[in-house]
C-alpha atoms as a printed R data frame, in Angstrom:
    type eleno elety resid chain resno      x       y       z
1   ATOM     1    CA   UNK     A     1  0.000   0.000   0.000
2   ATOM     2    CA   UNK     A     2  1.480   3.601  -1.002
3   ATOM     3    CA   UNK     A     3  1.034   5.765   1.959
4   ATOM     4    CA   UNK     A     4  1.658   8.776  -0.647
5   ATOM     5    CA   UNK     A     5  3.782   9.244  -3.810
6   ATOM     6    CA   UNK     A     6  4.750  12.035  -5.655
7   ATOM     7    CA   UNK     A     7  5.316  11.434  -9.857
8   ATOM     8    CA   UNK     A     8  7.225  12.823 -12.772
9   ATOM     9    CA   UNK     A     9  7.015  13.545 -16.462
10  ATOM    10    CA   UNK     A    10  9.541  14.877 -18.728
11  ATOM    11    CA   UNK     A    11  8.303  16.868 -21.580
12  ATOM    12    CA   UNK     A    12 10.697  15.476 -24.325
13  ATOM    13    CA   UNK     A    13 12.861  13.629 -22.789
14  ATOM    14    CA   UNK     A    14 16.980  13.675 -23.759
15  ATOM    15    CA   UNK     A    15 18.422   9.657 -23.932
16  ATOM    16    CA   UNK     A    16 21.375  10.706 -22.029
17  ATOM    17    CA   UNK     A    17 20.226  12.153 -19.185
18  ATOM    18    CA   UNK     A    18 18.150   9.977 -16.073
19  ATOM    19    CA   UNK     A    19 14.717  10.642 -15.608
20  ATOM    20    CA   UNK     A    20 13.033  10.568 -12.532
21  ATOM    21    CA   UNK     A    21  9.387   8.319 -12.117
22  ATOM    22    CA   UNK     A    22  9.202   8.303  -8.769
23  ATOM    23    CA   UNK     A    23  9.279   9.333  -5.097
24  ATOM    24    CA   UNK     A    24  6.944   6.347  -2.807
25  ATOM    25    CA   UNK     A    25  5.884   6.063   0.868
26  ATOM    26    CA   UNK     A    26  5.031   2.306   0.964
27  ATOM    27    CA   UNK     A    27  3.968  -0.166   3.671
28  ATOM    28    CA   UNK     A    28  4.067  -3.621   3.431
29  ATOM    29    CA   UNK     A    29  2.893  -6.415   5.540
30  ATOM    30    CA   UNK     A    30  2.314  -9.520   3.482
31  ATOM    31    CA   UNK     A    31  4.024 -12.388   2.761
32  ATOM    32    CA   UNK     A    32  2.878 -12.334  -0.384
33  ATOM    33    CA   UNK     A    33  4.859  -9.366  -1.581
34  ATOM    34    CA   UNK     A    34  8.111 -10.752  -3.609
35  ATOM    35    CA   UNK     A    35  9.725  -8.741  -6.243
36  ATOM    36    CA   UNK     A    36 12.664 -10.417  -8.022
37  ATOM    37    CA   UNK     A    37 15.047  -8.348 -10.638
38  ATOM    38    CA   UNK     A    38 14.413 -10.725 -13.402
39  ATOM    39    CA   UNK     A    39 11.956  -9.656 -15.693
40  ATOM    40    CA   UNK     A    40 11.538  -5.922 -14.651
41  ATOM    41    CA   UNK     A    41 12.531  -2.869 -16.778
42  ATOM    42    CA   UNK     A    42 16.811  -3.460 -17.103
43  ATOM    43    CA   UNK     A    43 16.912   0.337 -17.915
44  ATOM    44    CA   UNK     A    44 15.284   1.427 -14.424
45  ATOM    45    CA   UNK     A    45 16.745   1.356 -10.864
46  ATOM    46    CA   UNK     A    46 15.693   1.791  -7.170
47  ATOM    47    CA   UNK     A    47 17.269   2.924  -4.251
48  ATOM    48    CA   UNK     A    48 15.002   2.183  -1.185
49  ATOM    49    CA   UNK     A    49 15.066   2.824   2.454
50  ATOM    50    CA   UNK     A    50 13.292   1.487   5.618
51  ATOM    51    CA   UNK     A    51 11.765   3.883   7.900
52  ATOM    52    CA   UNK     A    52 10.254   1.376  10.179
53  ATOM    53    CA   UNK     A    53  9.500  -2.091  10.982
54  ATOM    54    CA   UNK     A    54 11.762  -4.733   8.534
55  ATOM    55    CA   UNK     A    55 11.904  -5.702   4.921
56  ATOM    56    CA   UNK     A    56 14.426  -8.006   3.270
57  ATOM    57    CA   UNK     A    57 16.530  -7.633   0.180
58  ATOM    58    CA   UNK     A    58 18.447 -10.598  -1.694
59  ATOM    59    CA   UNK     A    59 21.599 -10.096  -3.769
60  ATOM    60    CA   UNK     A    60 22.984 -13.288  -5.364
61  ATOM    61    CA   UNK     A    61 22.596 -16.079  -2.396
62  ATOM    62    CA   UNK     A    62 23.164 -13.264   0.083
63  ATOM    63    CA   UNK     A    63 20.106 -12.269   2.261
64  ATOM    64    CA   UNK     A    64 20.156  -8.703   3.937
65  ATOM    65    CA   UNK     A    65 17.357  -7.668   6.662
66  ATOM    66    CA   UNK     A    66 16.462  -4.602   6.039
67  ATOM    67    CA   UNK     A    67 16.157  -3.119   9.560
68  ATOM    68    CA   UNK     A    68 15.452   1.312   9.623
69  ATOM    69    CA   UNK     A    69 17.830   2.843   7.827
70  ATOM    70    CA   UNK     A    70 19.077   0.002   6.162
71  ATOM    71    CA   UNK     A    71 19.274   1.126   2.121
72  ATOM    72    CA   UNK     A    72 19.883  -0.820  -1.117
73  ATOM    73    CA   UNK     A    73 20.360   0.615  -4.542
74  ATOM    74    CA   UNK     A    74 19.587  -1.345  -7.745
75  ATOM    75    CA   UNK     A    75 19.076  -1.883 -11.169
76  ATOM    76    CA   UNK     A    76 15.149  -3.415 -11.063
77  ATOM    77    CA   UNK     A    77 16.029  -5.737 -13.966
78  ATOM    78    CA   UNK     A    78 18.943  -6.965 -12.005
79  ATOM    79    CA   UNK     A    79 18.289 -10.711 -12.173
80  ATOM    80    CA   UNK     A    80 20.879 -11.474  -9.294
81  ATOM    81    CA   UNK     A    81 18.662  -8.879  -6.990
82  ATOM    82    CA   UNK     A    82 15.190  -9.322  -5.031
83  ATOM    83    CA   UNK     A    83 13.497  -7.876  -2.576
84  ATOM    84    CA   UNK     A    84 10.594  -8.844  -0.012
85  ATOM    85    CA   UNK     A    85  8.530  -8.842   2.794
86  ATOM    86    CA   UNK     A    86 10.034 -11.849   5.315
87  ATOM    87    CA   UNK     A    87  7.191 -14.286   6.740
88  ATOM    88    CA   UNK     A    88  8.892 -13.427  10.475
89  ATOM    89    CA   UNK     A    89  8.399 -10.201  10.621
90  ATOM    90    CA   UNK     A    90  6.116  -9.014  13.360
91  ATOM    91    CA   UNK     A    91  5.447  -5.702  12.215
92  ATOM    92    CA   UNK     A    92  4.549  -3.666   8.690
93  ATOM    93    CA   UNK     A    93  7.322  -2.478   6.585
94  ATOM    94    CA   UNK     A    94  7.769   1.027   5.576
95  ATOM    95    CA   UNK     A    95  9.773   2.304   3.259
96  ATOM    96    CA   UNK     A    96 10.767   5.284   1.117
97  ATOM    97    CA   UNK     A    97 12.347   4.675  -2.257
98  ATOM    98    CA   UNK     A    98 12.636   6.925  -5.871
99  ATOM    99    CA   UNK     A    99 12.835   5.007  -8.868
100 ATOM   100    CA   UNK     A   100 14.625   6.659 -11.952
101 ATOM   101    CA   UNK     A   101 15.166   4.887 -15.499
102 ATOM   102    CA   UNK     A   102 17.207   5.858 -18.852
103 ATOM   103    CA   UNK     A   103 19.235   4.712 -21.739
104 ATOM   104    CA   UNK     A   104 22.667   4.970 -19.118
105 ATOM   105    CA   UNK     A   105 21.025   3.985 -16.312
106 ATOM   106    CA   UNK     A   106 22.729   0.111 -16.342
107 ATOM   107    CA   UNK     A   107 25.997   1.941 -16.379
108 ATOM   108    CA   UNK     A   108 25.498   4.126 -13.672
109 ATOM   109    CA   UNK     A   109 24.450   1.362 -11.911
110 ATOM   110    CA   UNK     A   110 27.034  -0.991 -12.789
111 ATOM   111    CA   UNK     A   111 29.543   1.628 -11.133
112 ATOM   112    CA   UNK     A   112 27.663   2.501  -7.998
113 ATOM   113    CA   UNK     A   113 27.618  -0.868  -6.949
114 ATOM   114    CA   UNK     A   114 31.078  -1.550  -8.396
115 ATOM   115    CA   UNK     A   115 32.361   1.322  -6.036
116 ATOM   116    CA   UNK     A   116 29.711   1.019  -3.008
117 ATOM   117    CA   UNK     A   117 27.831  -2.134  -3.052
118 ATOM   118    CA   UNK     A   118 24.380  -2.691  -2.974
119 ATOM   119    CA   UNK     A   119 23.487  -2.609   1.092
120 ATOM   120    CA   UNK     A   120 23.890   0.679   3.204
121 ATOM   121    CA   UNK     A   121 23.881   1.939   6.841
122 ATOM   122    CA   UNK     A   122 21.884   5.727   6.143
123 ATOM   123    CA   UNK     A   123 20.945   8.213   9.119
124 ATOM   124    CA   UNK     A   124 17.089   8.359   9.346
125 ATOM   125    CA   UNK     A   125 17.075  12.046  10.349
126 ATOM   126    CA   UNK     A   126 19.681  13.600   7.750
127 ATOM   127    CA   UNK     A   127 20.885  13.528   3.781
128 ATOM   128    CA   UNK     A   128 18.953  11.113   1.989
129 ATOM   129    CA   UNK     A   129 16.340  10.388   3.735
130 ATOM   130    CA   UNK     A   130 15.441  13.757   4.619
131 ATOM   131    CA   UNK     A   131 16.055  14.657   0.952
132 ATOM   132    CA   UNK     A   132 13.410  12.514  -0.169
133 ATOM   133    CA   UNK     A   133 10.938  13.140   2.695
134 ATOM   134    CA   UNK     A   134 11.073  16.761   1.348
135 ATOM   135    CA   UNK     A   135  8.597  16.244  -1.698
136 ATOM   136    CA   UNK     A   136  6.203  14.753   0.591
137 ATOM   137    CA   UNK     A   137  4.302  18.349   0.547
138 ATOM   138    CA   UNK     A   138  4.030  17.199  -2.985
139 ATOM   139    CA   UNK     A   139  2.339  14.196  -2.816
140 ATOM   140    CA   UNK     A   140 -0.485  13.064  -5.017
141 ATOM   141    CA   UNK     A   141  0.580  15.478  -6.956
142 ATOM   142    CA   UNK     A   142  1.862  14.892 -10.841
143 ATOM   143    CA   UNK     A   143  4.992  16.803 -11.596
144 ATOM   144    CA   UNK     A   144  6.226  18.004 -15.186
145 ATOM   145    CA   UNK     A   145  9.345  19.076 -16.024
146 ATOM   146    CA   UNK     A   146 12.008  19.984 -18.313
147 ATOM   147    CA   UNK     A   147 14.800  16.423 -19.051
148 ATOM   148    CA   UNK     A   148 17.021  18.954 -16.905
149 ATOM   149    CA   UNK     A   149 15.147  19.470 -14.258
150 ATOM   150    CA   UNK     A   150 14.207  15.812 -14.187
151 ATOM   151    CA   UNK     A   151 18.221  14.718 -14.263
152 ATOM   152    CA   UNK     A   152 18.709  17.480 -11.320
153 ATOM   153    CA   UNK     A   153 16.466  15.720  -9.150
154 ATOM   154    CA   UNK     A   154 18.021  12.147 -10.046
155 ATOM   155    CA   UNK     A   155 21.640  13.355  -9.686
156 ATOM   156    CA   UNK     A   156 20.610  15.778  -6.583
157 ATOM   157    CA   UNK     A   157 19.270  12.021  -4.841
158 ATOM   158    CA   UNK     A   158 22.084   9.960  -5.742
159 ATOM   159    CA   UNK     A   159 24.486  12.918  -4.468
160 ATOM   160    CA   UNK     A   160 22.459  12.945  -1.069
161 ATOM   161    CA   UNK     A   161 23.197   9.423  -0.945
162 ATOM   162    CA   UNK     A   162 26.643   9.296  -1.733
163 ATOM   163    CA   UNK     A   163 27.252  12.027   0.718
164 ATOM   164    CA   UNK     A   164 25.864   9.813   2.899
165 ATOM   165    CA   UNK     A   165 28.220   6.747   2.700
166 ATOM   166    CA   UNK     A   166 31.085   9.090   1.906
167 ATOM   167    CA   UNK     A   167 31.627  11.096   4.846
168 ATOM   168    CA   UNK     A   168 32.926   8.198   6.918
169 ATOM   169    CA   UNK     A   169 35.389   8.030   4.271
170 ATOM   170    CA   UNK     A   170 36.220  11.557   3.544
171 ATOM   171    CA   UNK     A   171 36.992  12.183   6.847
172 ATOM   172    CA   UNK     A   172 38.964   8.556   7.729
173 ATOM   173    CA   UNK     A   173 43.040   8.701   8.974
174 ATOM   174    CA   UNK     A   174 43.743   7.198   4.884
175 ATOM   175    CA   UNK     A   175 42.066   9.878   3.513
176 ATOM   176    CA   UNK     A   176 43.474  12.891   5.752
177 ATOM   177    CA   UNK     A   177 47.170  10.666   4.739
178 ATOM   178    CA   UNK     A   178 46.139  11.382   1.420
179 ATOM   179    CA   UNK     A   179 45.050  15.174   1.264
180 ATOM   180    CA   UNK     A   180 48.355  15.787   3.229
181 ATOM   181    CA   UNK     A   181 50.454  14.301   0.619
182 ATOM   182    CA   UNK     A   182 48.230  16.292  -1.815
183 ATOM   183    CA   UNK     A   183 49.209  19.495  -0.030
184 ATOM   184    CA   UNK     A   184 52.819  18.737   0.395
185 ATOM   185    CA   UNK     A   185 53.313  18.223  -3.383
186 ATOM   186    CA   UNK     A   186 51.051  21.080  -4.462
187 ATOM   187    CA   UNK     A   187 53.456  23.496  -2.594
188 ATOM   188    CA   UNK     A   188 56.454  21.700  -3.953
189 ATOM   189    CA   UNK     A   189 55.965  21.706  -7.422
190 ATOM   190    CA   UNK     A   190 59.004  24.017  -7.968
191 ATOM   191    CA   UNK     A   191 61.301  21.392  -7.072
192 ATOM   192    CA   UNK     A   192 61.966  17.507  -7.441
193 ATOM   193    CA   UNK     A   193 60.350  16.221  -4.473
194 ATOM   194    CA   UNK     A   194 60.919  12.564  -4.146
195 ATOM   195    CA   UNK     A   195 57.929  10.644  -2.969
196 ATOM   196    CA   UNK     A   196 60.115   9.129  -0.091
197 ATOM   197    CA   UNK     A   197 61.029  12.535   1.438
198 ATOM   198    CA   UNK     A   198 57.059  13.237   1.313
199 ATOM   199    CA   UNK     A   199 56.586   9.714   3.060
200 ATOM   200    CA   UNK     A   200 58.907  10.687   6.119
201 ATOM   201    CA   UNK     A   201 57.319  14.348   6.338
202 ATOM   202    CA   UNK     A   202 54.405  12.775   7.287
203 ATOM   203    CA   UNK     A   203 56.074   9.907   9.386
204 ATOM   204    CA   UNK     A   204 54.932   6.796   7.279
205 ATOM   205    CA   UNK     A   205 56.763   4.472   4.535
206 ATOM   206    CA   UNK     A   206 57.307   5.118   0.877
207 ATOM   207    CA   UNK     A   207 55.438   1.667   0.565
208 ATOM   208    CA   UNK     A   208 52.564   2.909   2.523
209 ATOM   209    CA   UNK     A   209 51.945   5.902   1.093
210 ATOM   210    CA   UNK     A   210 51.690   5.051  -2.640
211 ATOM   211    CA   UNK     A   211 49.566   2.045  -1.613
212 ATOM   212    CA   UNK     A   212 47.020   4.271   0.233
213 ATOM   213    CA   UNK     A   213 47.300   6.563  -2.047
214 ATOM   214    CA   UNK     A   214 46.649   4.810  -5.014
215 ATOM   215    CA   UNK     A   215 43.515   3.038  -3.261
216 ATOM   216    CA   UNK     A   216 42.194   6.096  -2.559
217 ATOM   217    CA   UNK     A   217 42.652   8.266  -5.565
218 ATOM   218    CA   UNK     A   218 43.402   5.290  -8.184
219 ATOM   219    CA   UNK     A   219 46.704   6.915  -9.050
220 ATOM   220    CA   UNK     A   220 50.377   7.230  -7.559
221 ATOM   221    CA   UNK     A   221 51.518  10.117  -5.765
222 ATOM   222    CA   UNK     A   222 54.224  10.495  -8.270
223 ATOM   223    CA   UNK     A   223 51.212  10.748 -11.277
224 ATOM   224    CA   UNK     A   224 49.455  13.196  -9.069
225 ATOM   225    CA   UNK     A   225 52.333  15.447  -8.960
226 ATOM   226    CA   UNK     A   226 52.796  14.930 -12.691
227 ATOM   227    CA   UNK     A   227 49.198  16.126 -13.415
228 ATOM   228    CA   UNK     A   228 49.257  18.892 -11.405
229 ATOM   229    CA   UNK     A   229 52.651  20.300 -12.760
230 ATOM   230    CA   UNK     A   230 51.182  20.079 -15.859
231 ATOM   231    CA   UNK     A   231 48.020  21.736 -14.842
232 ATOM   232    CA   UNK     A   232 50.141  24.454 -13.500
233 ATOM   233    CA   UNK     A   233 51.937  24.770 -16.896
234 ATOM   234    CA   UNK     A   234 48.398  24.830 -18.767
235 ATOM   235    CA   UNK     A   235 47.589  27.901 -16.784
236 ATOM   236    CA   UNK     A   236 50.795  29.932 -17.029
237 ATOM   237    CA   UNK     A   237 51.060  29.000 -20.929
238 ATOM   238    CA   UNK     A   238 47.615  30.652 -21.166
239 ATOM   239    CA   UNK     A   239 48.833  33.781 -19.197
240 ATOM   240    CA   UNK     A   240 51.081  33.937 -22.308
241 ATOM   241    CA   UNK     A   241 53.470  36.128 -19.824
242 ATOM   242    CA   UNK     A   242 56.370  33.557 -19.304
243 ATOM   243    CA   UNK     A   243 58.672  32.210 -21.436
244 ATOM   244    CA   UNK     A   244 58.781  28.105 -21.114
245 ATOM   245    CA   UNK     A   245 62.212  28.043 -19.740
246 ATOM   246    CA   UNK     A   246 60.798  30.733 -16.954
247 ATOM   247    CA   UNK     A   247 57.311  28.330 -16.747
248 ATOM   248    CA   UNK     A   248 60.228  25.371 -16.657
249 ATOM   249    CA   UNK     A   249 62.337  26.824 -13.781
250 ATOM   250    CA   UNK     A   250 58.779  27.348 -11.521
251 ATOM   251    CA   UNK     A   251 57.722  23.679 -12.143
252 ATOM   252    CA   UNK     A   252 61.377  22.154 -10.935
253 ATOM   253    CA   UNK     A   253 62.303  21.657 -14.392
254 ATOM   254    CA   UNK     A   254 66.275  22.087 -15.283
255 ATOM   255    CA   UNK     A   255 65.945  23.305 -18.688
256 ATOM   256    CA   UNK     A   256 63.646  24.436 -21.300
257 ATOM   257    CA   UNK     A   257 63.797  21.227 -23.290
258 ATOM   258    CA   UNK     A   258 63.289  19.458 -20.224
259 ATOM   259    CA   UNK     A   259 59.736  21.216 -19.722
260 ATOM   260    CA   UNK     A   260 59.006  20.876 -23.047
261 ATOM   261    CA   UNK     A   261 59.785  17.209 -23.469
262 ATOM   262    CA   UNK     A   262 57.652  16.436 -20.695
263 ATOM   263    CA   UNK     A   263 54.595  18.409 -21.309
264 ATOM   264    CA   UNK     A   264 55.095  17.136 -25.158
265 ATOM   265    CA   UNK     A   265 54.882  13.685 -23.391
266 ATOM   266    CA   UNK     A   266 51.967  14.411 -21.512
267 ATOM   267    CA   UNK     A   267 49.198  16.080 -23.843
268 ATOM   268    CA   UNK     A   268 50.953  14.583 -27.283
269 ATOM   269    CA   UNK     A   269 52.019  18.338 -28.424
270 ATOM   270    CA   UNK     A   270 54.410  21.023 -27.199
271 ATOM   271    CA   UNK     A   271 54.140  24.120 -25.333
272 ATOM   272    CA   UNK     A   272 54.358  26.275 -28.212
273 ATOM   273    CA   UNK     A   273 51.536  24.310 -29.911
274 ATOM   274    CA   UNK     A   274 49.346  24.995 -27.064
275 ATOM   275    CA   UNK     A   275 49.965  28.743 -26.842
276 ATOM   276    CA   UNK     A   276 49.720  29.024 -30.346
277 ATOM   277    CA   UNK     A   277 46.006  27.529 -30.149
């Protein structure tokens, strides 16, 4: 039973962008109610939270109660993925969920629960949930809107609920490891600062370092300080002020040709090229 709903429309809808369908209240309190992946829509997902009482979600051969606050996101034609009421549960189950569908939506989805899974821990009072228990002044009501406005509201719920499961890990000691190494090669970029000598700055092992952070930002410290020398060089080259053996010397380069090799290396044409265009 939908305790209230709120639905969309897009008036001429764009294939690339997510469109909302939409935001449900529901309770639940039969046994009866099963809803496997297979067969569904492959090109619409769900991401659905308990308020109260306890519903049950299946992923594979792995069975997760769904207790409050307990989330999953998923692709509804997901034939590894289910979700139900459980025959021992004493109470109803109510839950919030937004449904959204489009041409990229199995991508999206394939990389959300690449990166995060499928099951989540979300505060009841805060981010997501609160996001979506903001249209329930809307409810019964049937919204149109422009594709854009109908991505916004997609991307602004998946954002709520990646803030969600990202602040324990924005704000974790391998993270803060991370942004300090960031910091200590930013303001270094006029020299050649080994990756070791940033290692024992912040009191850890060469090892250590590269392998947290390259598990955190999916590159080496020593390709981060690449890309942000070369960043740097983009920028002064556009200032057109500097000569490239001047733009060389501030980036901890020894020569002109040395610059010039490198950023050649880098974006497959030479500094001259790019102040030219």
């Amino acid at each position: 039973m939908r305790l209230w709903e709120v639905r969309f429309q897009i008036l001429k809808t764009i294939d690339s962008l997510p469109v909302p369908d939409e935001i449900v209240l529901e309770e639940q309190d039969s046994p009866a109610y099963h809803l496997e992946g297979s067969g569904r829509d492959a090109y619409s997902a769900q991401i659905v939270t308990t308020l109260s009482g306890e519903g049950a979600f299946r992923c594979r051969n792995e069975v997760f109660r769904l207790l409050p606050g307990r989330t999953f996101l998923a692709r509804l034609g997901d034939p590894d993925t289910a979700y139900y009421y459980p025959g021992h549960a004493s109470s109803p189950w109510i839950f919030l969920w937004i449904s959204f569908y489009g041409r990229h939506v199995p991508e999206i989805m394939a990389d959300l629960n690449a990166r995060y899974g499928y099951v989540f821990d979300l505060p009841l009072d805060k981010g997501f949930v609160r996001h979506l228990e903001s249209y329930r002044s809307q409810r019964g009501t049937f919204q149109f809107l422009t594709p854009t406005a109908g991505a916004k509201i997609v991307f602004d719920a998946l954002a709520s609920f990646g803030e969600c499961i990202e602040s324990r890990e924005s704000f974790s000691p391998k993270a803060e490891l991370v942004r300090a190494a960031q910091e200590i090669i930013s303001a270094n970029l006029d020299r050649e600062l080994d990756i070791s000598a940033v290692a024992e700055k912040l009191h850890v092992s060469r090892e250590h370092l590269t392998r947290v952070f390259k598990a955190q930002t999916g590159i080496t410290p020593g390709v981060f300080a690449m890309e942000e020398r070369m960043r740097v060089a983009r920028r002064l080259l556009r200032d057109n002020t500097l000569t490239c053996k001047e733009i060389g010397e501030r980036l901890g380069y020894v020569s002109a040709t040395s610059f010039s090799r490198a950023f050649k290396h880098y974006y497959c044409y030479s500094p001259d090229a790019y102040k030219n265009r």
